[in-house]
Predicted model as a PDB file, atoms N, CA, C, CB and O in Angstrom, pLDDT in the B-factor column:
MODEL        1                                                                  
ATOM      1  N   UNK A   1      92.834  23.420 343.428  1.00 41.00           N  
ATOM      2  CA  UNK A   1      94.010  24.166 343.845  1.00 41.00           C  
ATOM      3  C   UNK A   1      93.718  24.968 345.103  1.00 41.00           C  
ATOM      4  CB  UNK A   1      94.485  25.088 342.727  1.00 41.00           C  
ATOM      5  O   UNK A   1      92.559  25.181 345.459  1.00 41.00           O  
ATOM      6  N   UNK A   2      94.706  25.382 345.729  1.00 51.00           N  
ATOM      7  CA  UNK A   2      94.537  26.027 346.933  1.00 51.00           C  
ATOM      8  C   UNK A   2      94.289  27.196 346.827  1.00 51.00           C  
ATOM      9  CB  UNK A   2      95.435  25.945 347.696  1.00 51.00           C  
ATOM     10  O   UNK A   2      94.813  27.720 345.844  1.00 51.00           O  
ATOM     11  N   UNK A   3      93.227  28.330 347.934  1.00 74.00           N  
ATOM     12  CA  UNK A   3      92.994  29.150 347.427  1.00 74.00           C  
ATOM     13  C   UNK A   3      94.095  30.360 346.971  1.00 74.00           C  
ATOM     14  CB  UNK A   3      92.127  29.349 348.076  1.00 74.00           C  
ATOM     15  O   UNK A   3      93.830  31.358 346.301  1.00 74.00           O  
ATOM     16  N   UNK A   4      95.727  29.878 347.672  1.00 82.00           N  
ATOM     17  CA  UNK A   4      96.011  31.139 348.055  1.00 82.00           C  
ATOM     18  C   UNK A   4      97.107  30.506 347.382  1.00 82.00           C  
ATOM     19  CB  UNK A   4      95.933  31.841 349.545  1.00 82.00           C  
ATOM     20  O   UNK A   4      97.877  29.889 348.117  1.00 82.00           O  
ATOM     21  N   UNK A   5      97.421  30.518 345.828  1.00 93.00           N  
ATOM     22  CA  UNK A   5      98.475  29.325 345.085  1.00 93.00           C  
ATOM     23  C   UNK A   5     100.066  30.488 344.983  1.00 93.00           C  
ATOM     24  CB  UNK A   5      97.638  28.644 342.897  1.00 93.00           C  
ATOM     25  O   UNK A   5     101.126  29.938 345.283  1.00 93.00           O  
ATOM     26  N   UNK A   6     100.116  31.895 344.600  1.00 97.00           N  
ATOM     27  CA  UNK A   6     100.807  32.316 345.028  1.00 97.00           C  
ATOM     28  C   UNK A   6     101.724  32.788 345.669  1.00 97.00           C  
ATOM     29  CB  UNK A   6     100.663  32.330 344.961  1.00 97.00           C  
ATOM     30  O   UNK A   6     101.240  33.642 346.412  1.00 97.00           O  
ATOM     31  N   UNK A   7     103.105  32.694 345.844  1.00 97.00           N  
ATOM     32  CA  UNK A   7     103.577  33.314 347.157  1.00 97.00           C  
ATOM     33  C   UNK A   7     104.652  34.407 346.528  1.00 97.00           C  
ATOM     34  CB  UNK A   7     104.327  32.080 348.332  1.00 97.00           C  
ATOM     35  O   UNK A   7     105.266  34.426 345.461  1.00 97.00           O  
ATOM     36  N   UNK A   8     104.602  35.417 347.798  1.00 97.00           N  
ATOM     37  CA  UNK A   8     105.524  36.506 347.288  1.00 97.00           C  
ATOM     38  C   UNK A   8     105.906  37.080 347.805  1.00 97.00           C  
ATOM     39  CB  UNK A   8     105.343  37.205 346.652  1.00 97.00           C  
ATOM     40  O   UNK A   8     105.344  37.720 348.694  1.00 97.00           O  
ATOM     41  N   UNK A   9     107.298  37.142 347.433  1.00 97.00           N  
ATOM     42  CA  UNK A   9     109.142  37.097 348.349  1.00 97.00           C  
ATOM     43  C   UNK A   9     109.689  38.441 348.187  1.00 97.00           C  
ATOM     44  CB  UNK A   9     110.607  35.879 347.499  1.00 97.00           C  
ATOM     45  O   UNK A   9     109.684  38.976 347.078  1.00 97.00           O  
ATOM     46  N   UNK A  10     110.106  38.953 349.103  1.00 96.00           N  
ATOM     47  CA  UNK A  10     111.434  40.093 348.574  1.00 96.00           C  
ATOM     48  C   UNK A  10     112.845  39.479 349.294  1.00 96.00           C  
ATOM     49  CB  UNK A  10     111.137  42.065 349.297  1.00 96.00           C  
ATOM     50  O   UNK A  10     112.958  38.846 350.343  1.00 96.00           O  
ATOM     51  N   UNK A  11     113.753  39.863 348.434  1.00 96.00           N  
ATOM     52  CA  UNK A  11     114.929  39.491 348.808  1.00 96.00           C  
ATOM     53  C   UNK A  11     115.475  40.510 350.158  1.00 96.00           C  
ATOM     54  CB  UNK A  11     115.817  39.535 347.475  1.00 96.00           C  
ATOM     55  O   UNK A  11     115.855  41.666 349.977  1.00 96.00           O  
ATOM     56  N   UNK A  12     115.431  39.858 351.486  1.00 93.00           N  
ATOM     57  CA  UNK A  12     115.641  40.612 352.346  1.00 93.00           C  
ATOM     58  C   UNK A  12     117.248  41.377 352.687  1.00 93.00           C  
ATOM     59  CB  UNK A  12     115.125  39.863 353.261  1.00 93.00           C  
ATOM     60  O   UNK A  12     118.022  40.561 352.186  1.00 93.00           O  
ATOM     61  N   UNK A  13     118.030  42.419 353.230  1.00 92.00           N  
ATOM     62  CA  UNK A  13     119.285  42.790 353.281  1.00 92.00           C  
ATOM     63  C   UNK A  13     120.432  41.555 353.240  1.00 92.00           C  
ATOM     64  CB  UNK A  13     119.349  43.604 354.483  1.00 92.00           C  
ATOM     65  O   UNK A  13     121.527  41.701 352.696  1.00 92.00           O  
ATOM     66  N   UNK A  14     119.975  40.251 353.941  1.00 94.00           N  
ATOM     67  CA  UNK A  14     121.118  39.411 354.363  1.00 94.00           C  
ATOM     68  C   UNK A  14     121.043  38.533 352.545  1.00 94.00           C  
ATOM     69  CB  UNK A  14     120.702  38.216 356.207  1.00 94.00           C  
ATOM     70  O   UNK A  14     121.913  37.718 352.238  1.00 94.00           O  
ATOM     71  N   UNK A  15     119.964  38.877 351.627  1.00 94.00           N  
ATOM     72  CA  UNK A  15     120.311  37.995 350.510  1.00 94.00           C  
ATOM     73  C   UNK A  15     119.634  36.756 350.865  1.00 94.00           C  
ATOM     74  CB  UNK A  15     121.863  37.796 350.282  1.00 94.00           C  
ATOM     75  O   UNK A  15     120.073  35.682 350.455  1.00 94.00           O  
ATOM     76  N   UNK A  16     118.222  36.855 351.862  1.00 96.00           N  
ATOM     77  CA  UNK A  16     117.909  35.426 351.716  1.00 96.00           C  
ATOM     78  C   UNK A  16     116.223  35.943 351.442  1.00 96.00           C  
ATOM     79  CB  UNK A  16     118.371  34.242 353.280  1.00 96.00           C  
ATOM     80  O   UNK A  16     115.671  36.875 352.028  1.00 96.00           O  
ATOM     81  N   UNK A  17     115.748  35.247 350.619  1.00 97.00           N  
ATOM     82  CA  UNK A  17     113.887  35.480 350.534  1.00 97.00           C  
ATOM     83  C   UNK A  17     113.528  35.291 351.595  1.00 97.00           C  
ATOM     84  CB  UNK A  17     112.889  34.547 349.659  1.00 97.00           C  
ATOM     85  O   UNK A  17     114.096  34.533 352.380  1.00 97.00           O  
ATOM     86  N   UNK A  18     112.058  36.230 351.941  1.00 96.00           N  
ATOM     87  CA  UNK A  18     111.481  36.474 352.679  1.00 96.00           C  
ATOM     88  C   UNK A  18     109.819  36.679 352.194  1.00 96.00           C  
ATOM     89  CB  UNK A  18     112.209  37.378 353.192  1.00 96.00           C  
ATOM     90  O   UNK A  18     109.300  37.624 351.599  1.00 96.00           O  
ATOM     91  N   UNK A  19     109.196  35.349 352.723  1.00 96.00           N  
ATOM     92  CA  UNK A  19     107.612  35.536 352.540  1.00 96.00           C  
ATOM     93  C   UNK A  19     106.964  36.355 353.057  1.00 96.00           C  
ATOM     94  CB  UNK A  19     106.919  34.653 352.841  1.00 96.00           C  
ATOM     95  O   UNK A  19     106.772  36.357 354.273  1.00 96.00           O  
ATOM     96  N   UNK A  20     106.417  37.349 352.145  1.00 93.00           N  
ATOM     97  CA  UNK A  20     105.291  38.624 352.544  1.00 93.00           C  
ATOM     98  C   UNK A  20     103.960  38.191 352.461  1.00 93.00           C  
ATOM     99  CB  UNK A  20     105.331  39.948 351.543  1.00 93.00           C  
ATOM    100  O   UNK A  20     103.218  38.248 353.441  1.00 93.00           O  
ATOM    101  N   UNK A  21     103.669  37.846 351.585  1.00 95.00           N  
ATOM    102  CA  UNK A  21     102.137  37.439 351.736  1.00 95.00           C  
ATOM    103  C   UNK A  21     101.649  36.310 350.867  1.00 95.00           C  
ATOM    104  CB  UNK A  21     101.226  38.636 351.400  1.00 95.00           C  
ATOM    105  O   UNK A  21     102.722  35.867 350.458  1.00 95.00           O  
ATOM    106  N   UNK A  22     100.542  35.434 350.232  1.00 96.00           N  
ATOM    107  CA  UNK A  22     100.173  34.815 349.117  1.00 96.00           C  
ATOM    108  C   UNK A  22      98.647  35.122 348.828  1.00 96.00           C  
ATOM    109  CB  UNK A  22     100.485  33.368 349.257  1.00 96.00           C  
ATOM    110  O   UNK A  22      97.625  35.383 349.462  1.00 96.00           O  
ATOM    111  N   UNK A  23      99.164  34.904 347.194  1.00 96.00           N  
ATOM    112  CA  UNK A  23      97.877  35.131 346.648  1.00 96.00           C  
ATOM    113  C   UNK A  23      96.707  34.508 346.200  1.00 96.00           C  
ATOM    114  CB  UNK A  23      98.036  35.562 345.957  1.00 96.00           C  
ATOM    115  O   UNK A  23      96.694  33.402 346.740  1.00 96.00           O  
ATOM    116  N   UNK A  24      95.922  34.614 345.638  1.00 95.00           N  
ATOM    117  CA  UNK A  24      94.880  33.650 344.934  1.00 95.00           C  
ATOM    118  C   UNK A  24      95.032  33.611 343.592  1.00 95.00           C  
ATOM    119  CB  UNK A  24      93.468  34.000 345.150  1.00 95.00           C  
ATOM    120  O   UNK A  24      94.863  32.617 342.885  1.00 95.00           O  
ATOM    121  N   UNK A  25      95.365  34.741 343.224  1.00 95.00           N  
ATOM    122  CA  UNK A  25      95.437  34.693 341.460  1.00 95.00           C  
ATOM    123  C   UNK A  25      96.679  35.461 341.119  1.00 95.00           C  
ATOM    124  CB  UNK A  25      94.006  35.513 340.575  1.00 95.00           C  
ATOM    125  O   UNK A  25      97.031  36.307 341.941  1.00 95.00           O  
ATOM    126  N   UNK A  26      97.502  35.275 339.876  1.00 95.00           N  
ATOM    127  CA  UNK A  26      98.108  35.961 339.636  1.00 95.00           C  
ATOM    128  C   UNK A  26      98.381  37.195 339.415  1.00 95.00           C  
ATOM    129  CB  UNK A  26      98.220  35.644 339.294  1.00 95.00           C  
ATOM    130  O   UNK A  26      99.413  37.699 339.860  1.00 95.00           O  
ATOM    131  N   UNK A  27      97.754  37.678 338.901  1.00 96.00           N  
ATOM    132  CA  UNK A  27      97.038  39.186 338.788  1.00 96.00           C  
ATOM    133  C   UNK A  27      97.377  39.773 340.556  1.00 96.00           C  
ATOM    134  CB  UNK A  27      94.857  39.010 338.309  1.00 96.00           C  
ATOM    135  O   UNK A  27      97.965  40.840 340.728  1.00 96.00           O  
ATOM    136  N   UNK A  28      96.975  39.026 341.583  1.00 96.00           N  
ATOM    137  CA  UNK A  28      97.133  39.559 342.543  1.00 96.00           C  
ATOM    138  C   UNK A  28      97.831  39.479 343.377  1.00 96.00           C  
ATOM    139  CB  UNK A  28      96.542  39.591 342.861  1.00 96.00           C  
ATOM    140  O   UNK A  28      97.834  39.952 344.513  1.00 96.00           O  
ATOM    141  N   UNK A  29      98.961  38.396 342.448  1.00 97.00           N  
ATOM    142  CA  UNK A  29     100.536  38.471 343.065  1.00 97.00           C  
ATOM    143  C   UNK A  29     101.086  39.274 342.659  1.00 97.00           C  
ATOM    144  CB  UNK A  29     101.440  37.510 342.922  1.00 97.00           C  
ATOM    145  O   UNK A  29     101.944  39.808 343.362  1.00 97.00           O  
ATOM    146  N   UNK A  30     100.845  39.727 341.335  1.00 96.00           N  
ATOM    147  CA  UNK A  30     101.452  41.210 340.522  1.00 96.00           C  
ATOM    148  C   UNK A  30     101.037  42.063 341.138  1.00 96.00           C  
ATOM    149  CB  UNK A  30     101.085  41.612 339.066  1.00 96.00           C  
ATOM    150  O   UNK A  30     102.080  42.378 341.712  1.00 96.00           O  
ATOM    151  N   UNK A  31     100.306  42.737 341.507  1.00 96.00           N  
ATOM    152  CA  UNK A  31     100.291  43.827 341.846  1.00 96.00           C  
ATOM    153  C   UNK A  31     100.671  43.842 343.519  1.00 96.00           C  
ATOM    154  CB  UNK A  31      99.018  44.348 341.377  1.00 96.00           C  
ATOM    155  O   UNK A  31     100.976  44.913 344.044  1.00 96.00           O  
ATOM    156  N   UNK A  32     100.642  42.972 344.064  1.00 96.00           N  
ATOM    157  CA  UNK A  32     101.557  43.194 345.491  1.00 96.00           C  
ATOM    158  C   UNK A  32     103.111  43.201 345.342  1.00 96.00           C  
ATOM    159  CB  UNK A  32     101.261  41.944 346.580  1.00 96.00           C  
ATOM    160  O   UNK A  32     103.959  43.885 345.916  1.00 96.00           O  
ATOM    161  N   UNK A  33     103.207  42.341 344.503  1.00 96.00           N  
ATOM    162  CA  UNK A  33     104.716  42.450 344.118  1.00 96.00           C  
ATOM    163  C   UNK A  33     104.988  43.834 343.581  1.00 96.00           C  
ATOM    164  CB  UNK A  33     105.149  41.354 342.989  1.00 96.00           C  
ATOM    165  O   UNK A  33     105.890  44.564 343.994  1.00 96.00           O  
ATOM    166  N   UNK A  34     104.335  44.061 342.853  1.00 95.00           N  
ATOM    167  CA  UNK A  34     104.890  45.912 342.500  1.00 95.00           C  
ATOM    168  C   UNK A  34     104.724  46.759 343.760  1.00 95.00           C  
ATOM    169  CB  UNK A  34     103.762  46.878 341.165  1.00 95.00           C  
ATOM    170  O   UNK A  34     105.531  47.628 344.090  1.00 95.00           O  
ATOM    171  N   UNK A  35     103.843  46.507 344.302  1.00 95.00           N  
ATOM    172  CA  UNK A  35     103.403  47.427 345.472  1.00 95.00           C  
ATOM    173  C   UNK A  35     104.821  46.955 347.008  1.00 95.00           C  
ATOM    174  CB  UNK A  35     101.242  46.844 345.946  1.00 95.00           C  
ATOM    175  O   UNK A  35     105.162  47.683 347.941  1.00 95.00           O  
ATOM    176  N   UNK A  36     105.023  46.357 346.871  1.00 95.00           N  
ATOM    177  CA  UNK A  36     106.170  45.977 348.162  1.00 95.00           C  
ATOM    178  C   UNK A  36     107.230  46.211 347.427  1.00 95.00           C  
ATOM    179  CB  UNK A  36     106.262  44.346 348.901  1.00 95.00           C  
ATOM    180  O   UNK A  36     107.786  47.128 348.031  1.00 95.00           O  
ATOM    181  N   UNK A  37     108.051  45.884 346.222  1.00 94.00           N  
ATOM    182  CA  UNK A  37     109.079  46.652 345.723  1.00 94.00           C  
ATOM    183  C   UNK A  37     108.847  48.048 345.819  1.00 94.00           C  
ATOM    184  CB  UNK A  37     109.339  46.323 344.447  1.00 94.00           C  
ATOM    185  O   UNK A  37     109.852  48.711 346.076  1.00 94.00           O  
ATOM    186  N   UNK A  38     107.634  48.749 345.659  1.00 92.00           N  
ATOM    187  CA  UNK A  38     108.353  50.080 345.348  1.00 92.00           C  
ATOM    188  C   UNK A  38     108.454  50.780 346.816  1.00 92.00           C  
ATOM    189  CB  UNK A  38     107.442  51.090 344.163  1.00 92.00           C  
ATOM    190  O   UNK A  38     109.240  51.652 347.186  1.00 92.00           O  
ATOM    191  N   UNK A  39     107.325  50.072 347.598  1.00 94.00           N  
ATOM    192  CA  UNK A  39     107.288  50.539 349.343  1.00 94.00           C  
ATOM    193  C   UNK A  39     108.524  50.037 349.829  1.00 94.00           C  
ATOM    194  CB  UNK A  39     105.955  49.809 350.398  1.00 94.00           C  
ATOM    195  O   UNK A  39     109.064  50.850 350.579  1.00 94.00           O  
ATOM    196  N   UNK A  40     109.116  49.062 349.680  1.00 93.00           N  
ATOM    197  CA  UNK A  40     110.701  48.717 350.193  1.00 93.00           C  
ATOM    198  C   UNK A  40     111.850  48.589 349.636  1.00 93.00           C  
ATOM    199  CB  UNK A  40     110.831  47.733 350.675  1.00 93.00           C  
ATOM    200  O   UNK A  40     112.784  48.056 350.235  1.00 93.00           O  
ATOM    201  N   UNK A  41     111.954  49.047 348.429  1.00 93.00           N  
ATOM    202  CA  UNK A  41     112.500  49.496 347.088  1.00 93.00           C  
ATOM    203  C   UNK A  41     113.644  48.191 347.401  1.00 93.00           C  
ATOM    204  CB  UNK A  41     113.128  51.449 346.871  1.00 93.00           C  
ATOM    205  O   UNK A  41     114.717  48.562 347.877  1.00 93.00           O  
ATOM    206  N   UNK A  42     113.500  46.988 347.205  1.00 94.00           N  
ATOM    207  CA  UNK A  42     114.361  45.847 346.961  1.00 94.00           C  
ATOM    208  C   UNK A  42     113.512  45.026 346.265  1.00 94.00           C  
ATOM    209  CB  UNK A  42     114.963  45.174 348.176  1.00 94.00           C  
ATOM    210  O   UNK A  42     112.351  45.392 346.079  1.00 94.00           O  
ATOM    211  N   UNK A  43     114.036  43.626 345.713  1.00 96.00           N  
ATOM    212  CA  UNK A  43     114.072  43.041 344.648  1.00 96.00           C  
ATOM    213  C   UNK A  43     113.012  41.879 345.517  1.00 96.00           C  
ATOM    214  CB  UNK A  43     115.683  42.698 343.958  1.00 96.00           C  
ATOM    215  O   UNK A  43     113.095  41.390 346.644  1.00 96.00           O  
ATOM    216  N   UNK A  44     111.976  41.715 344.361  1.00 97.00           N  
ATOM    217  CA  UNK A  44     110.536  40.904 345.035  1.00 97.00           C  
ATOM    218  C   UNK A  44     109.987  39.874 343.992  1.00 97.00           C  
ATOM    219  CB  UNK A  44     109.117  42.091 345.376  1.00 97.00           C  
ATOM    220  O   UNK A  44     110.164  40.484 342.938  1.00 97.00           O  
ATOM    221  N   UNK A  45     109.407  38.634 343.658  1.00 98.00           N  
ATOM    222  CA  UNK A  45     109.055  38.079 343.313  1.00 98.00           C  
ATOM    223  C   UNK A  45     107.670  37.219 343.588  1.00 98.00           C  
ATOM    224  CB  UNK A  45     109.866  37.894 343.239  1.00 98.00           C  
ATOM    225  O   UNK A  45     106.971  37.332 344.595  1.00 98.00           O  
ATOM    226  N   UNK A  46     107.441  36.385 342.537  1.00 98.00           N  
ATOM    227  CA  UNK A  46     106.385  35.753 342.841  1.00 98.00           C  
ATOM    228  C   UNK A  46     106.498  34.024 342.072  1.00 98.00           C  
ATOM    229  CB  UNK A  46     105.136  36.783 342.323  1.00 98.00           C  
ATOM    230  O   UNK A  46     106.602  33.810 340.864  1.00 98.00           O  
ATOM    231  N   UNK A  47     106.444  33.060 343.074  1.00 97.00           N  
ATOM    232  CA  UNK A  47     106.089  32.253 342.759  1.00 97.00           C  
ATOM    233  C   UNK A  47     105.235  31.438 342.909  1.00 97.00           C  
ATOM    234  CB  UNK A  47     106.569  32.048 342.733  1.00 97.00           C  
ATOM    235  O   UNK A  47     104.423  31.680 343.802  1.00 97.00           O  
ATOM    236  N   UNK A  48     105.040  29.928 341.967  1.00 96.00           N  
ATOM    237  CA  UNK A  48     103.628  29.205 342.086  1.00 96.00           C  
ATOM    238  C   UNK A  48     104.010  28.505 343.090  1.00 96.00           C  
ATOM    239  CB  UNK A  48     102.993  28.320 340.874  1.00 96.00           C  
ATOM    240  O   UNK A  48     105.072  28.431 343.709  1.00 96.00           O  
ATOM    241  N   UNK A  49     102.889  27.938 343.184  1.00 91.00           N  
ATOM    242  CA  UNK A  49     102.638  26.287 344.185  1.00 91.00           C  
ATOM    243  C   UNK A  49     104.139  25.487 344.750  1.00 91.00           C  
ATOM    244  CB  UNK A  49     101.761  24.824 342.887  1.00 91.00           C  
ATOM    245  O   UNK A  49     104.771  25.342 345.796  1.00 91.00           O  
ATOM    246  N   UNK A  50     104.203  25.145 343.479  1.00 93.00           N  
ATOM    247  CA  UNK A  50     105.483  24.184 343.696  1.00 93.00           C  
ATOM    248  C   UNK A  50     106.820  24.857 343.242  1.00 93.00           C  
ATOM    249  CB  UNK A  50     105.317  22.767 342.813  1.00 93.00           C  
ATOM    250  O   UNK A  50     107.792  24.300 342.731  1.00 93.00           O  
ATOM    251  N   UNK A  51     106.653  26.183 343.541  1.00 94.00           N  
ATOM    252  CA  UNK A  51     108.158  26.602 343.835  1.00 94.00           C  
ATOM    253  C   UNK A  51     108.901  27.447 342.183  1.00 94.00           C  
ATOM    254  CB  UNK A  51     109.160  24.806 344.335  1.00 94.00           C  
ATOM    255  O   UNK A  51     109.983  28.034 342.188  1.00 94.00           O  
ATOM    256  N   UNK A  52     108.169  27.323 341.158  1.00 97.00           N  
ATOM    257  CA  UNK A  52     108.895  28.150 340.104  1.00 97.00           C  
ATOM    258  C   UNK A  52     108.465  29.417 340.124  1.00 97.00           C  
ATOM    259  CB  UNK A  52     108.754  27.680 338.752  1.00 97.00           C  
ATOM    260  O   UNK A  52     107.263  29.667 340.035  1.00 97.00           O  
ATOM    261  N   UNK A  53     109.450  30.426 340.249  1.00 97.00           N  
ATOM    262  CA  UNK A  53     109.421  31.738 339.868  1.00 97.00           C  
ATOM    263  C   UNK A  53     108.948  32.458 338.645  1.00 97.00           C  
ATOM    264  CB  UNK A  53     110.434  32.009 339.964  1.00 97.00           C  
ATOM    265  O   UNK A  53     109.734  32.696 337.728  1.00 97.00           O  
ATOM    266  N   UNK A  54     107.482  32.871 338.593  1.00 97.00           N  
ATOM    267  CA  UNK A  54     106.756  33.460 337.812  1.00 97.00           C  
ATOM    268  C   UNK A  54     107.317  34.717 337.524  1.00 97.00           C  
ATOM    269  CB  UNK A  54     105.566  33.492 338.249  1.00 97.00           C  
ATOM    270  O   UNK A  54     107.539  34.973 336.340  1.00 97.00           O  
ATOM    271  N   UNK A  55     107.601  35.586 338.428  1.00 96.00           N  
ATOM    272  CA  UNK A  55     108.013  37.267 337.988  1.00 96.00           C  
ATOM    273  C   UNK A  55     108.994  37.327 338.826  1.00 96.00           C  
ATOM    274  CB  UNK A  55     106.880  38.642 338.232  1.00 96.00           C  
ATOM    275  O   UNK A  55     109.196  36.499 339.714  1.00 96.00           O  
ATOM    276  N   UNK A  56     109.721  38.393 338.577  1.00 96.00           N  
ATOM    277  CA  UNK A  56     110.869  38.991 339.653  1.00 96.00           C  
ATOM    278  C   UNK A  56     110.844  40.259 339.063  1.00 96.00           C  
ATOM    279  CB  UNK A  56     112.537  38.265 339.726  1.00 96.00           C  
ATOM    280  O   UNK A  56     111.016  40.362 337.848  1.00 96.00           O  
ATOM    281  N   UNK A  57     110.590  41.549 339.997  1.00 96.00           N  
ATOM    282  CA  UNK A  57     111.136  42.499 340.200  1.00 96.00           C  
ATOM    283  C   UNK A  57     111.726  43.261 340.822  1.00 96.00           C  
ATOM    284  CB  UNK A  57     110.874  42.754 340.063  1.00 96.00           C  
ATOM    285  O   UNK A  57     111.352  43.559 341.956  1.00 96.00           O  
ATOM    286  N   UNK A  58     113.118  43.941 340.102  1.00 94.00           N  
ATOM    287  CA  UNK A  58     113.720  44.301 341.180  1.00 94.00           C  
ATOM    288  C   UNK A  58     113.963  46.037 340.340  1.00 94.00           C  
ATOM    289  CB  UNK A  58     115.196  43.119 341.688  1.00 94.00           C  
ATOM    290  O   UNK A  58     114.295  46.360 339.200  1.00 94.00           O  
ATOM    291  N   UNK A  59     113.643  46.734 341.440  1.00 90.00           N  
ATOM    292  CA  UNK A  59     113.227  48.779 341.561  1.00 90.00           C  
ATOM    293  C   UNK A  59     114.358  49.249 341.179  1.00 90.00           C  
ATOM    294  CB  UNK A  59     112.869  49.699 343.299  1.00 90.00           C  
ATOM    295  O   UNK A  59     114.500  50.350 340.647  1.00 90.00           O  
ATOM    296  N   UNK A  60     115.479  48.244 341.481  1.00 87.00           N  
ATOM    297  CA  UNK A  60     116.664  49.705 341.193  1.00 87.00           C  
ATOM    298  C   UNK A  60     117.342  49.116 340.207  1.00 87.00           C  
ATOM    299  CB  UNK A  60     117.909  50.286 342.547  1.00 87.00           C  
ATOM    300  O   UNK A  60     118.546  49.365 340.258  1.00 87.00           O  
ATOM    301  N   UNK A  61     116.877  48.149 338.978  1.00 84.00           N  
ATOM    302  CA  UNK A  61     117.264  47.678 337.486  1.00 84.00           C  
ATOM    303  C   UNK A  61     116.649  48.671 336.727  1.00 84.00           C  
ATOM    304  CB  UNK A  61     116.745  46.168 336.994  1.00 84.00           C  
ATOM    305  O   UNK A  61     115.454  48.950 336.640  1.00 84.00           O  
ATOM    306  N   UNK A  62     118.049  49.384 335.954  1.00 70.00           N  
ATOM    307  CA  UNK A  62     117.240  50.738 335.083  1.00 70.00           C  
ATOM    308  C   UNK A  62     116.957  50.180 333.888  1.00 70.00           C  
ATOM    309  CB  UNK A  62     118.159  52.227 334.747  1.00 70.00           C  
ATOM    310  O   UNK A  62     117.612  49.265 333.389  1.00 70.00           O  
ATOM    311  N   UNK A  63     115.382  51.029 333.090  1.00 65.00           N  
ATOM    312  CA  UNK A  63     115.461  50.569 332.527  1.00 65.00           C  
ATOM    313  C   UNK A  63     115.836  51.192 330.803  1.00 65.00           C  
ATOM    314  CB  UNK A  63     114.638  50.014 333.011  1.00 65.00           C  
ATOM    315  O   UNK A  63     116.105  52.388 330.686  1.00 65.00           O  
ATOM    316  N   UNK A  64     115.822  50.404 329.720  1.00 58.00           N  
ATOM    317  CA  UNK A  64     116.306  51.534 328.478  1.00 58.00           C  
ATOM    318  C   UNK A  64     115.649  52.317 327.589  1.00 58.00           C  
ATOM    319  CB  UNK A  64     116.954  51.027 327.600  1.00 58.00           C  
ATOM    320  O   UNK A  64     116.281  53.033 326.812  1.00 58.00           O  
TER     321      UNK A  64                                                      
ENDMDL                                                                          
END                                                                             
């Protein structure tokens, strides 16, 4: 696998994803993904290789 199998998106103002960076492991798509939602407080994700969406978070979903 490639080293960097991760990739991870925030949904930019116009509503279209936008690649921020990729990762190597999951673990270290999570925690950039938390870390760029809360620094740009919009809705960020992470997906694999071939395109399925592992996590999505989005900062301003309250929670109960």
């Amino acid at each position: 696998m490639s080293e960097r199998q991760f990739r991870v998106e925030e949904l930019n103002p116009f509503l279209e994803w936008h690649l921020h960076t990729t990762e190597a492991s999951l673990e270290l798509a999570f925690e950039s993904v938390t870390r760029i939602s809360r620094m740009i407080g919009r809705k960020t994700r992470v997906l694999s290789r071939d395109g399925a969406v592992l996590f999505e978070l989005d900062p301003l979903e309250k929670k109960n």
